[in-house]
C-alpha positions in Angstrom: 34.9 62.6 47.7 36.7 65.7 48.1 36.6 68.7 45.3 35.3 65.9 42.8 32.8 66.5 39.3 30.1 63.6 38.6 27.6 63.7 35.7 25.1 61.3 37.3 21.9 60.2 35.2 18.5 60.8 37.1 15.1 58.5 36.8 13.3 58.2 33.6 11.1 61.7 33.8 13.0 63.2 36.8 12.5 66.6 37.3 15.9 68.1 38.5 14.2 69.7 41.7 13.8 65.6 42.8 16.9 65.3 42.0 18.7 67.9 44.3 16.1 66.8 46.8 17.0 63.0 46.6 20.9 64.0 46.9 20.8 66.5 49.6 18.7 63.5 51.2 21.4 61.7 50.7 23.7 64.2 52.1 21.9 65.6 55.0 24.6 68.1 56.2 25.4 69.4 52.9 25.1 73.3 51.1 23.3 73.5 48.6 24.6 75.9 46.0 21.9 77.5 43.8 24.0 78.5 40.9 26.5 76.8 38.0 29.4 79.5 37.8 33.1 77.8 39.4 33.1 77.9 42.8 36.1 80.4 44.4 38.6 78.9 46.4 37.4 79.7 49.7 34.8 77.3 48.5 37.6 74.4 47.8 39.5 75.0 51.1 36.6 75.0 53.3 35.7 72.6 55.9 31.9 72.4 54.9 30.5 70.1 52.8 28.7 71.6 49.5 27.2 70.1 46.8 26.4 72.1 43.4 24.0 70.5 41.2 23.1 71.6 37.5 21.4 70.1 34.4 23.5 69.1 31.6 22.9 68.3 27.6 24.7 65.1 26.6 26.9 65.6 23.2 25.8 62.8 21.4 29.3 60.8 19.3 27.1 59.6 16.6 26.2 63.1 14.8 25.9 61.6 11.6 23.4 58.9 12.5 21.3 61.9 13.8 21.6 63.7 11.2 20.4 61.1 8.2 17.2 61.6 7.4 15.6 58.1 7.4 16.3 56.6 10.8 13.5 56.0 12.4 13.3 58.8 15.4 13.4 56.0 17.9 16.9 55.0 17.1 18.1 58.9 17.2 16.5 59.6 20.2 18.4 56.5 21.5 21.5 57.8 20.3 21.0 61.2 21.8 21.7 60.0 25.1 23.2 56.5 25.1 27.1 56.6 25.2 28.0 59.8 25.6 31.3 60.7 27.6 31.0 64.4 26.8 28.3 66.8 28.5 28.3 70.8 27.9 26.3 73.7 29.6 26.3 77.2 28.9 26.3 80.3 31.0 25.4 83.0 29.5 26.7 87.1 30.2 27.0 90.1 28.8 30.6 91.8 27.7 30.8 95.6 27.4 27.6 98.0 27.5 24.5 96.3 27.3 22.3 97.9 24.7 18.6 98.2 26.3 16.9 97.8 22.8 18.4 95.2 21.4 20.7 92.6 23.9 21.7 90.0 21.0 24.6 92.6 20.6 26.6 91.5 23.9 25.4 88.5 24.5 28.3 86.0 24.7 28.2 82.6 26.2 30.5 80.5 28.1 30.2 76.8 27.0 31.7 75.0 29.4 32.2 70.9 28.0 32.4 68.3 30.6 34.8 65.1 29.7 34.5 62.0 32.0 36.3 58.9 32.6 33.6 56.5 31.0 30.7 56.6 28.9 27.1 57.2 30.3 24.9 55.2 31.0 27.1 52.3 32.2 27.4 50.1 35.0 26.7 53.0 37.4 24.4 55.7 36.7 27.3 58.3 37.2 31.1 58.7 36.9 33.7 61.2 37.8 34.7 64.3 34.8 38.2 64.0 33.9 38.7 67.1 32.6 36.4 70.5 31.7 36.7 72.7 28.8 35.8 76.7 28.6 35.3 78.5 25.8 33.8 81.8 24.8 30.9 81.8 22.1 30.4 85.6 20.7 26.7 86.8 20.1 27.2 86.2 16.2 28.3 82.4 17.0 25.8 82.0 19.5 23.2 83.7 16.8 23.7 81.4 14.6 23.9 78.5 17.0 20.5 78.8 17.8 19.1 79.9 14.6 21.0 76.1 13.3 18.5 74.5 16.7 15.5 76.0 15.6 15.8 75.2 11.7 16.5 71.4 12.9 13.6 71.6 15.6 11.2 72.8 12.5 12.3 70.3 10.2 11.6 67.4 12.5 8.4 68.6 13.8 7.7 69.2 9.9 8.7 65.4 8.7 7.3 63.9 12.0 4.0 66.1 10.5 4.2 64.6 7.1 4.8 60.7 7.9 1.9 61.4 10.5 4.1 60.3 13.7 2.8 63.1 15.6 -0.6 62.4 16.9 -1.9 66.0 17.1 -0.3 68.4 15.6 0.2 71.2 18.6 3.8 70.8 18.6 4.4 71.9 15.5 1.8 74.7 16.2 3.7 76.0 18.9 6.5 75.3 16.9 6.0 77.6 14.1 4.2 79.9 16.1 6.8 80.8 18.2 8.9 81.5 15.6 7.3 83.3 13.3 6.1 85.4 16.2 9.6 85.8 17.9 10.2 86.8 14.3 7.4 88.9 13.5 7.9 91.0 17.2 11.6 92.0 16.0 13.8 88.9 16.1 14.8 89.3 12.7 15.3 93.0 12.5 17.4 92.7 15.9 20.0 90.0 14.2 20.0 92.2 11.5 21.1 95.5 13.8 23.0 93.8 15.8 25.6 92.0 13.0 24.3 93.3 9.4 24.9 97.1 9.6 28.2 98.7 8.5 29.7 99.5 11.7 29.2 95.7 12.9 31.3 94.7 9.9 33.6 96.6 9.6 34.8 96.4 13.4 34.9 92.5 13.1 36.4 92.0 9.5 37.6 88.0 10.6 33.7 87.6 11.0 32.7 87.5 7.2 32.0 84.1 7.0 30.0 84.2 9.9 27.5 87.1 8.7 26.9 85.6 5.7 26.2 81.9 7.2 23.9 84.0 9.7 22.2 85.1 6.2 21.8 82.0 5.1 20.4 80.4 7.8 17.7 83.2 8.0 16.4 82.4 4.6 16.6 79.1 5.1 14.1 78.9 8.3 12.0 81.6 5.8 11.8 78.5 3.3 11.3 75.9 6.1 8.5 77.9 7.9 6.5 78.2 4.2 7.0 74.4 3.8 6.1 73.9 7.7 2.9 76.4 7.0 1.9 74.1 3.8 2.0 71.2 5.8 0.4 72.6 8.3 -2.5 73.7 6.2 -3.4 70.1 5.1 -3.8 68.8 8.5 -4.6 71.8 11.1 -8.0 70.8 12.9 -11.3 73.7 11.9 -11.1 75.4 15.0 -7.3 75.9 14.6 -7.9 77.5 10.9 -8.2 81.3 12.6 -4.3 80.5 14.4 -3.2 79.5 10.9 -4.9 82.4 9.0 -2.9 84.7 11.5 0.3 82.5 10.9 0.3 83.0 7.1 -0.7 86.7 7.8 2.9 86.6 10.1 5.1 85.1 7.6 4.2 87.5 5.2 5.4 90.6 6.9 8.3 88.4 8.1 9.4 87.9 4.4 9.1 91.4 3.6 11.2 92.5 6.6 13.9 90.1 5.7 13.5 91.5 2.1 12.6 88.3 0.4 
């Protein structure tokens, strides 16, 4: 099929190198195009066949059902990828001068969202996209975007903790390490820089709302990392005390640079 877009569904566990492998297989006398940006035209009108293949996240229809708590993870997880007709990914680039010390400042995003004719998975593991959809995220959307992931991320890992689901406790380790540490190492003081300082809002007035949901959210992940730590405490293995010790030593100086 000629100039056509498919979201196909791999194997159970598939890692998406197999996956270009077992379609250029397939398609022995195909290009293999190692990037996601739009092809140019030269592209569409030429006589060679290429094939352009990139990972995509499912947008799940039921948000609600993910968001409750009380449903048993198995039935979210089933949700998150179970009849979906709409897939996004994101490219992310830089718009104007690239500050060296601290790149949240230009970082935009182009989220491109992926529309096809049927839901996935159905009686074929892929259909055609009817229709795409760009827009542009700015680096205080985008902020926030993935300061929203991360608080969700912490409070499963946290709950999944509690109810003892998880059977060790690593990925909450990680978990909270990585963000106190991304913290810690000038995560926080970079958001702040980048979209908390006069000059930031004053040039972007229409943004107002924005800065202070990015606030908010920052205080809240400093209230769901204390919780997470507690938790933590009550079940983190002897050897694993030192980490924790160091943690607790983390969030402390993260709450003082946040000015709690």
């Amino acid at each position: 099929a000629q100039n056509k877009e498919f979201v196909c569904r791999g194997h159970d566990y598939e890692r998406l190198e197999a996956f270009q492998q077992r379609m250029l297989n397939e398609f022995p006398h195909a290009i293999a195009m190692q990037h996601a940006n739009q092809p140019d035209e030269t592209i569409f009108q030429a006589e060679a066949q290429y094939l352009q293949i990139y990972a995509v996240t499912p947008i799940p229809e039921n948000q609600e059902v993910l968001q409750r708590d009380g449903i048993p993870d198995n039935i979210k997880s089933f949700y998150k990828v179970n009849h979906i007709w709409r897939f996004r990914y994101d490219r992310p680039f830089h718009k104007g001068t690239k500050d060296k010390e601290n790149e949240f400042k230009s970082l935009w995003v182009e989220r491109t969202t992926l529309i096809l004719v049927q839901s996935l998975p159905g009686i074929s593991r892929w259909f055609e996209v009817e229709k795409r959809e760009v827009v542009e995220m700015s680096p205080l959307e985008n902020a926030i975007e993935v300061l929203e992931n991360k608080n969700q991320q912490l409070r499963t890992l946290i709950s999944q903790c509690q109810t003892r689901q998880m059977q060790n406790i690593n990925p909450l380790t990680m978990c909270l390490n990585g963000v106190i540490d991304a913290a810690v190492n000038g995560g926080v003081a970079r958001y702040q820089e980048a979209f908390f300082v006069k000059e930031y809002v004053l040039n972007h007035p229409e943004d107002g709302e924005k800065i202070t949901r990015l606030r908010e959210l920052m205080l809240e992940q400093a209230q769901i990392l204390e919780f997470g730590l507690a938790v933590h405490e009550k079940v983190v293995p002897q050897d694993m005390r030192p980490l924790h010790k160091k943690l607790v030593d983390q969030f402390f100086v993260m709450k003082s640079s946040l000015g709690i």
